[in-house]
NUKOL-941041 format. One record per residue (C-alpha): residue in one letter; x, y, z. Coordinates in nm, 4 decimals, always signed. Example, Ala and Ser with C-alpha at 12.3 -4.5 7.8 and 13.67 -1.06 7.14 Angstrom:
# residues 2
type:east:north:up
A:+1.2300:-0.4500:+0.7800;
S:+1.3670:-0.1060:+0.7140;
***
This chain:
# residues 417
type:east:north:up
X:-0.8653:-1.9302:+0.1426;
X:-0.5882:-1.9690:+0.4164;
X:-0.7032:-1.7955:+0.7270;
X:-1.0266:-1.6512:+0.6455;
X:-1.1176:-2.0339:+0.4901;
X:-1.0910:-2.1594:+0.8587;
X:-1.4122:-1.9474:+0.9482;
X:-1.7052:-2.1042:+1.0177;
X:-1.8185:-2.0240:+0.6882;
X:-2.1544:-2.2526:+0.6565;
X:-2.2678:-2.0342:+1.0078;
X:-2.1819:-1.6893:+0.8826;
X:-2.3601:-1.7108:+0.5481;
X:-2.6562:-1.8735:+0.7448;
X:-2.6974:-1.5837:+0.9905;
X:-2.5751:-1.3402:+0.7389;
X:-2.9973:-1.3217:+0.7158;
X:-3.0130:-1.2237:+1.0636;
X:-2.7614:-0.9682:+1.0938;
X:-2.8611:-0.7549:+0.8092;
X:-3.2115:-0.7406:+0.9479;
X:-3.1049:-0.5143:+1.2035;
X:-2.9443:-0.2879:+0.9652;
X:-3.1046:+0.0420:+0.9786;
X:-3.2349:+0.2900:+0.6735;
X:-3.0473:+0.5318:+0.6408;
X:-2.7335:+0.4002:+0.7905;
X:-2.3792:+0.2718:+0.7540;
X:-2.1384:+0.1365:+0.9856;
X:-1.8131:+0.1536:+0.8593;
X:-1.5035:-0.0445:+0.9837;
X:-1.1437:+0.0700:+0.9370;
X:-0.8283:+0.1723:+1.0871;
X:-0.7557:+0.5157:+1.0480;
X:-0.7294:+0.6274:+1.3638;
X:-0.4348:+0.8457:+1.3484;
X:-0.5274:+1.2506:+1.3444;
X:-0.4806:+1.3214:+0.9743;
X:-0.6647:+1.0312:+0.8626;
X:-0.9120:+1.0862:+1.0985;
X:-1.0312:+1.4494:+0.9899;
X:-1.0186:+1.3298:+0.6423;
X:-1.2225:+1.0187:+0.6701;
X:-1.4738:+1.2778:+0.8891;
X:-1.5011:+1.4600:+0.5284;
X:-1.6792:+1.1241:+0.4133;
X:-1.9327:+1.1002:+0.7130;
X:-2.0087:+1.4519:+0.6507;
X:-2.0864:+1.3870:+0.3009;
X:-2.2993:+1.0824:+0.3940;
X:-2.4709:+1.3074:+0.6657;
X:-2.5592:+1.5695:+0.4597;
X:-2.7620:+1.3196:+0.2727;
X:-2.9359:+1.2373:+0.6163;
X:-2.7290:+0.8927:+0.6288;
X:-2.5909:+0.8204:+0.9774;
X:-2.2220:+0.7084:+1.0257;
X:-2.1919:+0.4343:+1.2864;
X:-1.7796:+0.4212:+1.2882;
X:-1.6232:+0.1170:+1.3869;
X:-1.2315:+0.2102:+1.4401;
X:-0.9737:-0.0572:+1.4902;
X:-0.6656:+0.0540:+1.5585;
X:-0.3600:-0.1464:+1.4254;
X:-0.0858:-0.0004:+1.1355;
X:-0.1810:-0.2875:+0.8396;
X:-0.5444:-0.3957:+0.9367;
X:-0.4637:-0.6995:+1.1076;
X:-0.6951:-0.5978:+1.4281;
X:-0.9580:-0.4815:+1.1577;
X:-0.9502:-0.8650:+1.0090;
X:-0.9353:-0.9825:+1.3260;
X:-1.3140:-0.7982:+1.4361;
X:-1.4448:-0.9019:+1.0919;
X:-1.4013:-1.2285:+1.1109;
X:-1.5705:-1.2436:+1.4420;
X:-1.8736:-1.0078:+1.3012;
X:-1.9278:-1.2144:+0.9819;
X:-1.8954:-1.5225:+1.1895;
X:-2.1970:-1.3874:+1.4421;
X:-2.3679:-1.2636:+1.1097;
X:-2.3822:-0.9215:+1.1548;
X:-2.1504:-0.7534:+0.8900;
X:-2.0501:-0.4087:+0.8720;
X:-2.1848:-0.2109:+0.6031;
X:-1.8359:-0.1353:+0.4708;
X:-1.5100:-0.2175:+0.5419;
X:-1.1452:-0.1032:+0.4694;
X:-0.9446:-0.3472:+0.2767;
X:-0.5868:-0.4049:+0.1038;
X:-0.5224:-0.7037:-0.1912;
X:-0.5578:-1.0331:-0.1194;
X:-0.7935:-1.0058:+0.1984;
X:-1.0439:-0.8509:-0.0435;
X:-1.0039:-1.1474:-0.2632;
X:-1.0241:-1.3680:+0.0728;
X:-1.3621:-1.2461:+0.1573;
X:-1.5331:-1.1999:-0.1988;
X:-1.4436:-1.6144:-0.2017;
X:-1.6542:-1.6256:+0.0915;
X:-1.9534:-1.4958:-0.1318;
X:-2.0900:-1.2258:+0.1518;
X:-1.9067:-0.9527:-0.0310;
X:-2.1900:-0.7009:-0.1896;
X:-2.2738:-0.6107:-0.5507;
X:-2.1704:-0.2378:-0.7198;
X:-2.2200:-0.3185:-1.0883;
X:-2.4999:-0.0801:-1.0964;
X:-2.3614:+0.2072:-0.9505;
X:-2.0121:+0.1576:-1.1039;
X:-2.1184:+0.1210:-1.4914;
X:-2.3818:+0.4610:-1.3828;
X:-2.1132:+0.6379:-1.2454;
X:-1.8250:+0.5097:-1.4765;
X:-1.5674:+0.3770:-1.2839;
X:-1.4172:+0.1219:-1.5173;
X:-1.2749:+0.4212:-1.7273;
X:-1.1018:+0.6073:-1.4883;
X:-0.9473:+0.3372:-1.1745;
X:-0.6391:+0.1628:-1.3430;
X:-0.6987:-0.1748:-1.4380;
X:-0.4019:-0.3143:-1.1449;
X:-0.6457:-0.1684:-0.8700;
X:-0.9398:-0.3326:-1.0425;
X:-0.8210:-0.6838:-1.0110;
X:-0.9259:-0.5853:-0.6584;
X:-1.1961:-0.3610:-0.6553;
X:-1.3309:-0.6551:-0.8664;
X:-1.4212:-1.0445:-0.8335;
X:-1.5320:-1.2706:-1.0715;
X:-1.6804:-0.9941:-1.2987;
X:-1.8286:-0.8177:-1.0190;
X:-1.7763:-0.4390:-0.8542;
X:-1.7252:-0.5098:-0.4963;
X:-1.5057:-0.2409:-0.3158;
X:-1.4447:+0.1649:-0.4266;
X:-1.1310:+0.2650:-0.3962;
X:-1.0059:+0.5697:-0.2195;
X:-0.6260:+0.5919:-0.2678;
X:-0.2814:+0.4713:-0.4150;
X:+0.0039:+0.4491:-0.2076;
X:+0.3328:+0.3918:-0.4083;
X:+0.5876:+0.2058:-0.2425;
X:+0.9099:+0.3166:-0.5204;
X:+0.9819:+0.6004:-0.3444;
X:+1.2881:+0.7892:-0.2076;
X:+1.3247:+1.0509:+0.0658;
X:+1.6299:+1.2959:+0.0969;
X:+1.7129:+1.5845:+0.3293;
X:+1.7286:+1.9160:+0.1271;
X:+2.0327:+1.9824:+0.2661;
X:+2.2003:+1.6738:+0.2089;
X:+2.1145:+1.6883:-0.1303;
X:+2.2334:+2.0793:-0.2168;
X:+2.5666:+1.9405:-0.0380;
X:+2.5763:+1.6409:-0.2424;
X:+2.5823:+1.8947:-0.5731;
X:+2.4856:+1.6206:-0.7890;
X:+2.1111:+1.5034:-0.9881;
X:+1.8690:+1.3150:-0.8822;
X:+2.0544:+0.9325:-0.9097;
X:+1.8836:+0.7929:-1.2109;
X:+2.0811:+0.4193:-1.1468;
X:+2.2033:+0.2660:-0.8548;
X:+2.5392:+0.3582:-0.9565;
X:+2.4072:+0.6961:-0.8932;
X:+2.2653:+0.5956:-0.5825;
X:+2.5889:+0.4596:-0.4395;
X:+2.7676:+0.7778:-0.5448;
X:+2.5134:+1.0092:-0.3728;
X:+2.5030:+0.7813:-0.0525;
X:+2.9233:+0.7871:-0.0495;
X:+2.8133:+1.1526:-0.0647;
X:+2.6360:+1.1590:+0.2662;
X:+2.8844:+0.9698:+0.4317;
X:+3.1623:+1.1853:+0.3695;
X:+2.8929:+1.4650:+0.5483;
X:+2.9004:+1.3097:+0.8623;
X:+2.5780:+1.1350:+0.8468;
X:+2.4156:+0.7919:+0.8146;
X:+2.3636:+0.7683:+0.4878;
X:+2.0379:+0.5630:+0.4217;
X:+1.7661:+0.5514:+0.7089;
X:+1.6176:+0.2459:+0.7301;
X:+1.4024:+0.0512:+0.9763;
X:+1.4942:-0.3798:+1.0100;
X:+1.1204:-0.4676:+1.0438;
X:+1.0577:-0.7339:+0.7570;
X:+0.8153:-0.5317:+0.5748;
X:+1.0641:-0.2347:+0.5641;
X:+1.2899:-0.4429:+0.4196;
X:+1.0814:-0.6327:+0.1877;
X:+0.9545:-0.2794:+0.0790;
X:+1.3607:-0.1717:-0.0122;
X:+1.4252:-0.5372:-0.1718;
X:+1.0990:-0.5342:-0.4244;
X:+1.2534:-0.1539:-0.5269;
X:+1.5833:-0.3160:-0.5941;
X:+1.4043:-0.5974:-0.7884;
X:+1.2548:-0.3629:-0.9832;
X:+1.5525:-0.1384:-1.0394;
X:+1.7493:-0.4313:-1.1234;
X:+1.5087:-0.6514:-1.3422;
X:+1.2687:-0.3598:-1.4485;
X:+0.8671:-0.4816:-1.4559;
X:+0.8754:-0.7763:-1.6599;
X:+1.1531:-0.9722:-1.4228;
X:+0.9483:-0.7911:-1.1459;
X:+0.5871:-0.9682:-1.2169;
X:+0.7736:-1.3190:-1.3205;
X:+0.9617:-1.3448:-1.0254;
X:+0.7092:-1.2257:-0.7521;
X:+0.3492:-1.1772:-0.8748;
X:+0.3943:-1.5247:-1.0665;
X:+0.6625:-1.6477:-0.8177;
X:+0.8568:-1.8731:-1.0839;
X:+1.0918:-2.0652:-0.9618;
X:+1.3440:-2.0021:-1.2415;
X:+1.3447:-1.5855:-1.1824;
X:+1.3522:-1.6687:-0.7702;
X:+1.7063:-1.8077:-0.8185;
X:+1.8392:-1.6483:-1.0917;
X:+2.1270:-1.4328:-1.1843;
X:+1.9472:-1.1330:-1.1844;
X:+1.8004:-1.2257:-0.8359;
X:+2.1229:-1.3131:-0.7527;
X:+2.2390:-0.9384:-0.8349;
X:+1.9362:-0.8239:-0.6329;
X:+2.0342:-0.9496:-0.3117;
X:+2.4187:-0.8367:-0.3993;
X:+2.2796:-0.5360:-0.3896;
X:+2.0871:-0.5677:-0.1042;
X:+2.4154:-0.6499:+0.0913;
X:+2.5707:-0.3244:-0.0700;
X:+2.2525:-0.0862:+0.0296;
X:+2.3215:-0.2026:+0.3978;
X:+2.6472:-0.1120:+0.4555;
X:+2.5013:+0.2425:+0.4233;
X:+2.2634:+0.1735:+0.7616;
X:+2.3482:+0.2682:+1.0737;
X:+2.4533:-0.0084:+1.3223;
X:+2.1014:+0.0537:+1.5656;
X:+1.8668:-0.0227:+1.2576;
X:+1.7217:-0.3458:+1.3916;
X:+1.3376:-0.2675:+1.5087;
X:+1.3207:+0.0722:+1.3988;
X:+0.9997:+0.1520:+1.3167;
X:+0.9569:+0.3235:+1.0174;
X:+0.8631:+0.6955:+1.0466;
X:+1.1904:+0.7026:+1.3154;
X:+1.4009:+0.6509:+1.0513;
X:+1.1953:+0.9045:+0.8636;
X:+1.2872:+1.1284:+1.1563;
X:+1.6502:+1.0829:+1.0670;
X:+1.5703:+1.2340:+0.7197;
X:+1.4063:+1.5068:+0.8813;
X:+1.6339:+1.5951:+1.1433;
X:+1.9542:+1.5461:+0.9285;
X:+2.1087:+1.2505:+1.0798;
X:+2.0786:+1.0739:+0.7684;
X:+2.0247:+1.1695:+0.4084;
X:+1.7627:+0.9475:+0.2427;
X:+1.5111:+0.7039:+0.3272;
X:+1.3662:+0.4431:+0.0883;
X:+0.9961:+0.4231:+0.2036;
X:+0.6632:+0.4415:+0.0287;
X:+0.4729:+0.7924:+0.0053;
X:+0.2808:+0.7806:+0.3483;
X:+0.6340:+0.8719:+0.4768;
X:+0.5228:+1.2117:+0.2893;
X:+0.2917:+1.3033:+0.5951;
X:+0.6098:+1.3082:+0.8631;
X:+0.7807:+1.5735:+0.6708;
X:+0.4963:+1.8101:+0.6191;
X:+0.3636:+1.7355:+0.9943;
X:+0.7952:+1.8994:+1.0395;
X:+0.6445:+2.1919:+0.8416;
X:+0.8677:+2.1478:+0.5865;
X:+0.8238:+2.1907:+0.2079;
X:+0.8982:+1.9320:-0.0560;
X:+1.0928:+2.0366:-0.3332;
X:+1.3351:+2.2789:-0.0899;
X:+1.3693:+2.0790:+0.2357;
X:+1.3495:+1.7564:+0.1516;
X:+1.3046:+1.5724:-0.2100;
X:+1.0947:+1.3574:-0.3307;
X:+1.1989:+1.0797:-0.6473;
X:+1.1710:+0.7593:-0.7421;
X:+1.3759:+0.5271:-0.6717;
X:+1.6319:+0.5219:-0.8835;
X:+1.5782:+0.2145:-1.1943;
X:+1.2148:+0.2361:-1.1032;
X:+1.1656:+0.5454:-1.3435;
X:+0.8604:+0.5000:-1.5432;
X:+0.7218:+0.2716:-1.3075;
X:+0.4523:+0.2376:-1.0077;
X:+0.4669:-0.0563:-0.7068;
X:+0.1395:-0.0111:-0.5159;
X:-0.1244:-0.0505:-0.2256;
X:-0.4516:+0.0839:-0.2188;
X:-0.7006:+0.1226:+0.0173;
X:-1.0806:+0.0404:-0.0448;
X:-1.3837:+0.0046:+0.1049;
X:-1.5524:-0.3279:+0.0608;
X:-1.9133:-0.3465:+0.0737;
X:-2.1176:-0.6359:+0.2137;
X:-2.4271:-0.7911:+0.1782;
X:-2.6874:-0.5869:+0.3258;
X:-3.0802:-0.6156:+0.3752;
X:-3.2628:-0.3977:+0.1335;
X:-3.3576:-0.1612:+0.3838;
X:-2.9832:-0.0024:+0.4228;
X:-2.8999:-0.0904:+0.0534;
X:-2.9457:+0.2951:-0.0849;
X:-2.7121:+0.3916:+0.2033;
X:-2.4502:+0.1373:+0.1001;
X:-2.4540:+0.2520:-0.2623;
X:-2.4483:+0.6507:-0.1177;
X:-2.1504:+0.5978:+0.0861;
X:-1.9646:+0.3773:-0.2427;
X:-2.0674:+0.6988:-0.4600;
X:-1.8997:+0.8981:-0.2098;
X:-1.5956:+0.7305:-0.1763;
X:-1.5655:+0.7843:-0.5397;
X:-1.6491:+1.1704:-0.5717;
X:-1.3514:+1.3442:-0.6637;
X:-1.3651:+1.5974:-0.3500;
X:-1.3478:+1.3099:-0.1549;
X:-1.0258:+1.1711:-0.3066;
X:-0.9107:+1.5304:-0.2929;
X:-0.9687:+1.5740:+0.0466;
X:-0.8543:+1.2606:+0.1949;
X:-0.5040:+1.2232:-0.0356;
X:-0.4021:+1.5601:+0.0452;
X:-0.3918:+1.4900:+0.3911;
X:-0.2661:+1.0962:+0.3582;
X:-0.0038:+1.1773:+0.1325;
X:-0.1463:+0.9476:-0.1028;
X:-0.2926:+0.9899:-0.4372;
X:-0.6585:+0.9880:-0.5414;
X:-0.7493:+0.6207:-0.7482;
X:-0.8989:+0.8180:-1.0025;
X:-0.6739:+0.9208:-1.2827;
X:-0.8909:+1.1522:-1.4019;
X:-0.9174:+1.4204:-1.0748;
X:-0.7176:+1.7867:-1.1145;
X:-0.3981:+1.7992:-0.9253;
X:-0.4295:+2.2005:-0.8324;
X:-0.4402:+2.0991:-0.4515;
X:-0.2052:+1.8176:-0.4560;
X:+0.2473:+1.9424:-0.3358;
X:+0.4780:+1.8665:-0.5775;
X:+0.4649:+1.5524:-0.4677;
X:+0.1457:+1.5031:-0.5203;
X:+0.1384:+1.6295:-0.8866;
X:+0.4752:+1.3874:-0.9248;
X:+0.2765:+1.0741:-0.7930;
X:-0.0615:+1.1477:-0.9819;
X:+0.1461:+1.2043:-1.3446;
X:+0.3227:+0.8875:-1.2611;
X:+0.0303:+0.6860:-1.1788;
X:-0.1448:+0.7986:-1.5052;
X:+0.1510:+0.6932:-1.6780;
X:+0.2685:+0.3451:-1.5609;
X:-0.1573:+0.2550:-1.5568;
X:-0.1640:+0.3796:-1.9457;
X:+0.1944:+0.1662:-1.9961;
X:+0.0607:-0.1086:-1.8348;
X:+0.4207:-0.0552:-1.5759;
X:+0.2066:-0.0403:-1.2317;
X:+0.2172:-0.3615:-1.0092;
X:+0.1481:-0.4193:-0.6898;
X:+0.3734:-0.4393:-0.3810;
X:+0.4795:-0.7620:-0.2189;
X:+0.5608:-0.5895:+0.0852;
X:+0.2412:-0.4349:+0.1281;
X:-0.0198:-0.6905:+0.0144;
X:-0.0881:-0.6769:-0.3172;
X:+0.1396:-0.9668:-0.5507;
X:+0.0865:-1.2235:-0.2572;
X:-0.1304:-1.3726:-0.0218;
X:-0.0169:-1.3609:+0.3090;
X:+0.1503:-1.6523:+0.3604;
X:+0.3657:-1.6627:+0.0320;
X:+0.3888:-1.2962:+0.1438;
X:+0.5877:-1.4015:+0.4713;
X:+0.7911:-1.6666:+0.2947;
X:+0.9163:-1.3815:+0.0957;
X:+0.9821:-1.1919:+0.4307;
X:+1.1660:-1.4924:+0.5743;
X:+1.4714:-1.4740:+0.3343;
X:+1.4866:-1.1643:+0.2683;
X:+1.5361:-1.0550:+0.5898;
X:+1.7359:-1.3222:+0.6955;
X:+1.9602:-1.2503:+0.4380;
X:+1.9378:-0.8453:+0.5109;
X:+2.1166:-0.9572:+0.8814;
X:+2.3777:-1.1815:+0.7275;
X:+2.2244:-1.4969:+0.8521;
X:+2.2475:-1.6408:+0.5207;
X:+2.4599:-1.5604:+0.2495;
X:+2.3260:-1.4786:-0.1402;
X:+2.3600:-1.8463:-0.2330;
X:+2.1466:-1.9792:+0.0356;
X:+1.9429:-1.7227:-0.0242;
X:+1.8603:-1.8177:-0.3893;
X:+1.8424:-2.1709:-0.2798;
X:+1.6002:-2.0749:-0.0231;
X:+1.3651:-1.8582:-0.1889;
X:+1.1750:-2.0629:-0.4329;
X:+1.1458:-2.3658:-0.1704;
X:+0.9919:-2.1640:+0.0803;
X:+0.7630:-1.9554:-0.1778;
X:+0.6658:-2.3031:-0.3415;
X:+0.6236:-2.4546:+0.0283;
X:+0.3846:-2.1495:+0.1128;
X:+0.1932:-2.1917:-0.2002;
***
């Protein structure tokens, strides 16, 4: 259970008792990590929900981009035995603490409400564990995603690149304008997130699940891997020389600005250009990136619920119902720049966007084409996750060449394993 497996586990499931004891009716204390503005005012649409049904929001916010913080608190409430009501999870940490057997039961209210029929079955190998509803879903970030300044792009004169032929011609494009031609930020998840894309574009979904969601050893040093990182090498001659340490939504500010023509990021890079005030479809464009047509790579936020004491269970199983309501999800993925993890919800309010990312979703989950993202937590636990990291990014900064790299990758993926 890697990290979470070195708790104390005997002592938090003891006191587990204890802590819930305290719990009060009509209560829920709720903790996450959106702390930023947007995500703020939407999460408040939630505790207004809950507190119209006379259920008081206790909010626990830990700030920190990924959740690590958040993991880090949790750990040290479960191990004092006094668990949150809920708490905002991504992949394999939800899987960490359902092991753990102090993650709470939903069956009830999901089968009621019928959730099985409308969250794609990729987000349910998390929501659920060992046949049981533990977490509700709010959103589905998509990490296959490309970001181009409007102007750029009515300069380039051409389509939307369809291949990464197309991409290079496009990117040649921007270069001849005077500007960097692909944004990027050298942070190993930023990179990870361009190198699964590129896996995907290369190898489509089938290559994409053998070689990282079932990490075989054949795919990891392959020919078509070994055209991946090729690739890879090709996509960062387009970078400008000060990408090392950017942090991502800088290099989304070079989209914005004009100092470079595209990003490859996932759709939470969305929320920088319309904070610019600028309108997608005529400013800046959004597409898939190209080869990844037809298909989703995603993360998705959810709220795991614990074990309570029966005196706050009816608030628990409020606040799940709420998470679910389709306002809710309208609310909150508007603003996020997300999309609701309900395939069934209208897309009236949603940009274009939006209404592009909830088609698509609908799509690859009926095609069976969505998978989740290395990068972002969801086709590894965390420490495979890093071993992934490791080469690619060492082989991103040319401190190891393709062949090392193919040598490398399945003997640090089957060391982390």
């Amino acid at each position: 259970m890697r990290m979470i497996a070195k708790l104390a586990a005997g002592t938090a499931l003891a006191s587990l008792a204890a802590g819930h004891a305290i719990a009060q009716d009509n209560s829920v204390e709720v903790l996450h990590w959106w702390t930023a503005g947007g995500e703020a005012a939407a999460l408040n649409v939630l505790k207004e929900n809950l507190e119209a049904q006379g259920i008081t929001w206790n909010d626990m916010p830990v700030a920190g981009g990924a959740g690590g913080n958040a993991m880090t608190a949790l750990r040290a409430r479960v191990t004092a035995g006094d668990s949150p009501t809920a708490v905002q999870m991504l992949g394999f940490d939800i899987r960490d603490w359902a092991e753990l057997g102090v993650v709470g039961n939903l069956n009830d209210l999901a089968e009621e409400e019928g959730w099985e029929a409308v969250i794609p079955a990729a987000l349910q190998d998390f929501s659920r564990y060992d046949g049981q509803w533990i977490a509700a879903p709010v959103n589905v970030h998509s990490t296959n995603w490309l970001w181009i300044n409007g102007d750029a792009f009515q300069a380039y004169g051409g389509g939307e690149p369809q291949s990464l032929d197309e991409l290079y011609a496009m990117l040649d494009a921007f270069e001849e304008q005077g500007i960097t031609p692909l944004a990027h930020g050298g942070q190993a998840w930023q990179d990870t997130t361009m190198w699964e894309n590129v896996v995907l574009a290369v190898g489509g979904i089938d290559f994409y699940r053998d070689a990282i969601i079932d990490a075989n050893a054949d795919a990891l040093s392959s020919d078509t891997m070994r055209e991946v990182f090729d690739h890879m090498t090709r996509l960062a001659g387009y970078f400008d020389p000060n990408f090392s340490g950017r942090d991502w939504n800088l290099a989304s500010a070079m989209v914005i600005e004009g100092d470079a023509g595209a990003q490859q990021m996932g759709d939470w890079a969305k929320g920088e250009f319309l904070r610019a005030d600028l309108t997608p479809g005529e400013d800046f464009m959004c597409m898939r990136f190209p080869g990844t047509q037809g298909n989703v790579l995603f993360n998705s936020d959810q709220f795991v619920m614990f074990e309570v004491g029966e005196g706050a269970r009816d608030a628990q199983l409020a606040m799940a119902s709420a998470v679910m309501d389709p306002a809710f999800q309208v609310a909150f993925n508007t603003v996020k720049g997300s999309v609701p993890a309900r395939t069934d919800i209208d897309d009236t309010e949603f940009d274009a966007c939006g209404k592009q990312g909830m088609a698509e979703l609908a799509e690859a989950a009926a095609n069976d084409t969505l998978a989740g993202s290395l990068a972002h937590g969801h086709a590894q636990p965390a420490a495979v996750q890093e071993a992934f990291f490791d080469v690619v990014t060492q082989h991103l900064n040319g401190q190891i060449s393709t062949d090392e790299a193919l040598e490398r990758l399945p003997q640090a993926i089957a060391a982390a394993q």
